[in-house]
C-alpha positions as CSV (number, residue, x, y, z in Angstrom):
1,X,79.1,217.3,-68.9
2,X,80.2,213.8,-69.9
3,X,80.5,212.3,-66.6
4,X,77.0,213.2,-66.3
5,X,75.6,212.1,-69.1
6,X,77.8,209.1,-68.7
7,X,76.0,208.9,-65.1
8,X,72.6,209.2,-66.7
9,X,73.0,206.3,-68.8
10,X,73.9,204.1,-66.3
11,X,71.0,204.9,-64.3
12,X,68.6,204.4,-67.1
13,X,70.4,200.8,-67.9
14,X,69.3,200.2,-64.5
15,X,66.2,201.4,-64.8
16,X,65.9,199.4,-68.1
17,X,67.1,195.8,-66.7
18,X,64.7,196.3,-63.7
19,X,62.1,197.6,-65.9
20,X,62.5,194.1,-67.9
21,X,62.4,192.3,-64.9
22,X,59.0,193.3,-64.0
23,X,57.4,193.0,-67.1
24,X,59.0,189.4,-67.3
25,X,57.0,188.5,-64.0
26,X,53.7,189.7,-65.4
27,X,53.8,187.5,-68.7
28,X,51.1,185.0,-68.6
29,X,53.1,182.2,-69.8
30,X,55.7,182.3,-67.2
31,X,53.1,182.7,-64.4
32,X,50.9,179.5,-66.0
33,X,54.3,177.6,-66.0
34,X,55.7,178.5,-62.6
35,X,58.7,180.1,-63.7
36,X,58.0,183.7,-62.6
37,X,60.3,183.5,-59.5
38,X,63.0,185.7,-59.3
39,X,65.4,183.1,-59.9
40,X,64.2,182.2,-63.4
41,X,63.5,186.1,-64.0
42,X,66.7,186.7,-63.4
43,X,68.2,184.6,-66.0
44,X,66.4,185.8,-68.9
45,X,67.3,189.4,-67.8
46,X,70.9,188.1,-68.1
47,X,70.7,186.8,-71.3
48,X,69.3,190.0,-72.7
49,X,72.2,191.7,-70.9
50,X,74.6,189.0,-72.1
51,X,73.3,189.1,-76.1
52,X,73.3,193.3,-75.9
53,X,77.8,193.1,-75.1
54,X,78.3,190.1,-77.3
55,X,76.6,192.3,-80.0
56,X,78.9,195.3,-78.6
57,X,81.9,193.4,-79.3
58,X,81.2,191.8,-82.4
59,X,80.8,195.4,-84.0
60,X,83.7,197.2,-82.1
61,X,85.9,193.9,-83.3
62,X,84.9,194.3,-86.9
63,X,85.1,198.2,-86.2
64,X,81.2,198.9,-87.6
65,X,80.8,201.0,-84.6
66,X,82.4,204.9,-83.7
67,X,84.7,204.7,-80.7
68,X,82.6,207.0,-79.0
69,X,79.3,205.6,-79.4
70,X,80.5,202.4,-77.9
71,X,82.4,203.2,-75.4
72,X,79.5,205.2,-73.7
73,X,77.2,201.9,-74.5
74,X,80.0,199.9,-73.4
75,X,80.2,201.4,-70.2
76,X,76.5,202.5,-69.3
77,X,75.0,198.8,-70.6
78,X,77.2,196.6,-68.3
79,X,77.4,198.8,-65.1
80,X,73.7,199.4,-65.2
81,X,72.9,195.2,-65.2
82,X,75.8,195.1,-62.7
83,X,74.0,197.7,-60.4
84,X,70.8,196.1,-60.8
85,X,71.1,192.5,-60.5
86,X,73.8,193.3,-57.1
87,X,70.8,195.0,-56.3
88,X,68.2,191.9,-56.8
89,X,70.6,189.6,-55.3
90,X,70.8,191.7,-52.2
91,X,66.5,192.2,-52.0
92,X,66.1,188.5,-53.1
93,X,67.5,185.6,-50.6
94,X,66.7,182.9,-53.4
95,X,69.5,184.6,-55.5
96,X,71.6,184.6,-52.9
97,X,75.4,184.1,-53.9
98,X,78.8,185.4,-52.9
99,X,80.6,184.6,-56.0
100,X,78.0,186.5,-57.9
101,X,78.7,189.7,-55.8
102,X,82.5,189.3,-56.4
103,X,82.3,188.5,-60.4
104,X,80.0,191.8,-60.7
105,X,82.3,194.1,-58.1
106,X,85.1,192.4,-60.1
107,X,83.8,193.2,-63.8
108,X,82.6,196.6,-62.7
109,X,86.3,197.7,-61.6
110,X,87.4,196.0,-65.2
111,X,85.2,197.8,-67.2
112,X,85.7,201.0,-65.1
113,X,89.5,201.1,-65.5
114,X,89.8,199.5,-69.6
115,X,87.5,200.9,-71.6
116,X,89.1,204.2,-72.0
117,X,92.9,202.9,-72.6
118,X,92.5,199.2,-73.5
119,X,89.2,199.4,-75.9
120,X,89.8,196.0,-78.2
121,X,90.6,193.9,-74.9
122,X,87.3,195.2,-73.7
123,X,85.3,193.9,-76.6
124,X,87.1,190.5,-76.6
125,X,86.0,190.6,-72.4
126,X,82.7,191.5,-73.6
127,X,82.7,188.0,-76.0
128,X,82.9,186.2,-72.6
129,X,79.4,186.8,-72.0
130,X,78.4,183.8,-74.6
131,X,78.5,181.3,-72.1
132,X,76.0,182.6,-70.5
133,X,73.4,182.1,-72.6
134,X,74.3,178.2,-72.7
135,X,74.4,178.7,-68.8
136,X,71.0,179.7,-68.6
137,X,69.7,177.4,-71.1
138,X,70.8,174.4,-69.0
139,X,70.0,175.5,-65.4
140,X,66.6,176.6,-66.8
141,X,66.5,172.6,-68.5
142,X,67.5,171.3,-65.1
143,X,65.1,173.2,-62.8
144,X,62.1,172.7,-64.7
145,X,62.9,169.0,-65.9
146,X,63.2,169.5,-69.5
147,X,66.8,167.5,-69.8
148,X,64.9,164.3,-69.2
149,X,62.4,165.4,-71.9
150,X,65.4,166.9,-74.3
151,X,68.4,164.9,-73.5
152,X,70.2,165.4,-76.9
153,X,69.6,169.3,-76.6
154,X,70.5,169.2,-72.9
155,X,74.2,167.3,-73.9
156,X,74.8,169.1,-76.9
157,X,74.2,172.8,-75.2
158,X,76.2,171.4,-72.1
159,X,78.8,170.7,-74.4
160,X,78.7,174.4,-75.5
161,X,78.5,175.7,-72.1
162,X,81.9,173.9,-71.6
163,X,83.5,174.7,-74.8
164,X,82.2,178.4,-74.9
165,X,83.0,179.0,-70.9
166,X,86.7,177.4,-71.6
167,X,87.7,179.7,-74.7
168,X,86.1,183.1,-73.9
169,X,86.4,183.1,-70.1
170,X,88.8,180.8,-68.7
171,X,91.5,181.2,-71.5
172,X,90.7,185.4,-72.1
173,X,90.9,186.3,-68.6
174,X,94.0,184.1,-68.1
175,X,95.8,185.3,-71.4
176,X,95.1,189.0,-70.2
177,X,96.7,188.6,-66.6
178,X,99.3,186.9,-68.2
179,X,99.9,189.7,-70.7
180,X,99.3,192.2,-68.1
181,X,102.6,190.8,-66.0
182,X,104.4,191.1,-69.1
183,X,103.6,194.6,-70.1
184,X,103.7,195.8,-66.7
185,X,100.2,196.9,-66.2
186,X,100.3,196.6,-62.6
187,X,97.4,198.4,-61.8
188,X,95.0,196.1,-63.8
189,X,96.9,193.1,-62.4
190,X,94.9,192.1,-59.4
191,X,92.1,192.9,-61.2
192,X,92.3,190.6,-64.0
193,X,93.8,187.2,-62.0
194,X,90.7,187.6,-59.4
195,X,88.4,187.6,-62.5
196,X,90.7,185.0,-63.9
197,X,90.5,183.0,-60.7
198,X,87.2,183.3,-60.6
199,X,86.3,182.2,-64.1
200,X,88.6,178.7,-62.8
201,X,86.3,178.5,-59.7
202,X,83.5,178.3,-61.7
203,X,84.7,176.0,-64.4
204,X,86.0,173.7,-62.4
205,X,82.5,173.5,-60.6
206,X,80.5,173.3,-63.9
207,X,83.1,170.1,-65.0
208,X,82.3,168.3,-61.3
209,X,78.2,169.2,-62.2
210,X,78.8,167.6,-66.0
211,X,80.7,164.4,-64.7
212,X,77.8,164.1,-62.0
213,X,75.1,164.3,-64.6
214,X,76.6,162.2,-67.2
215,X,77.2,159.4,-64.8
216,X,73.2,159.9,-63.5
217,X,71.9,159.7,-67.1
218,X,74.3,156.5,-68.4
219,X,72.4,153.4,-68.8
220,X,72.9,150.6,-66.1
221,X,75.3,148.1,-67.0
């Protein structure tokens, strides 16, 4: 009975993310400002996803939450938006991208194997999802032009991008695989330096993108 209802949850996170989705496309304001296309819905589904297991592991952290409760949330809320958006990235060729596929096969197999046995690393992974929301913040800025309008929000939020990505990705996911060596967890091993690896990938690529734009937006001479 619990891996069904376990099951059922999942599919109605699913259902719930796409369900966003859509609605997300019909809202006259995106539509009259030309960000209606998948690859701006997308990133507000993610930040609702994003906000929903930073809340998760703020309250497991400061233990306001029964172990049960959350780790049925914990599991259903992330697989779902993991099922969905590998799902839209699949349908959709402008959201297209290979590293996206491995982070979310990557993060599935984490959540799959911690929650049970390692519940308080699981909420501090779950912290890692605050960079996104300064993530989509600033590609939303760039695509639609409002860094030129904003610069001083556009630096200070790219500085939180970098500071946020840095402490609760990069230096988490490293810490864990490093701990995981240690205490001989060999099973989560692979698991946590890919996602550790990754998180390096990325931030390396997000440092290159913020030297590029800084040295667009100094003033000559």
């Amino acid at each position: 009975m619990g891996m069904l209802v376990t099951l059922i949850m999942v599919v109605a996170s699913a259902w719930g993310f796409r369900l966003t989705y859509e609605a997300l496309r019909k809202i006259k304001f995106f539509r009259s400002h030309g960000v209606d296309a998948p690859t701006f819905i997308s990133r507000y589904v993610s930040c609702f996803h994003a906000s929903a297991l930073v809340m998760l592991g703020l309250l497991w952290g400061t233990r306001f939450v029964e172990p049960g409760w959350w780790s049925a949330l914990a599991y259903a809320i992330p697989i779902g938006y993991l099922a969905y958006d590998a799902h839209l990235i699949c349908m959709e060729p402008t959201l297209w991208e290979a590293s996206a596929l491995a982070h979310h096969g990557i993060f599935a197999l984490l959540i799959s194997f911690a929650i049970g046995s390692y519940p308080d690393y699981t909420a501090r992974a779950f912290l890692a999802e605050l960079s996104v929301l300064p993530l989509n913040l600033g590609w939303i800025m760039l695509k639609t032009g409002a860094h030129t309008r904003w610069p001083q929000i556009f630096i200070v939020n790219s500085i939180v991008l970098l500071l946020t990505f840095l402490r609760f990705r990069v230096y988490t996911f490293t810490l864990f695989t490093i701990e995981a060596a240690f205490q001989g967890v060999w099973f989560l091993l692979p698991i946590l330096a890919s996602f550790a690896g990754l998180n390096w990938y990325w931030f390396i690529l997000l440092c290159q993108k913020a030297y590029t734009l800084s040295g667009k937006q100094a003033p000559d001479g």
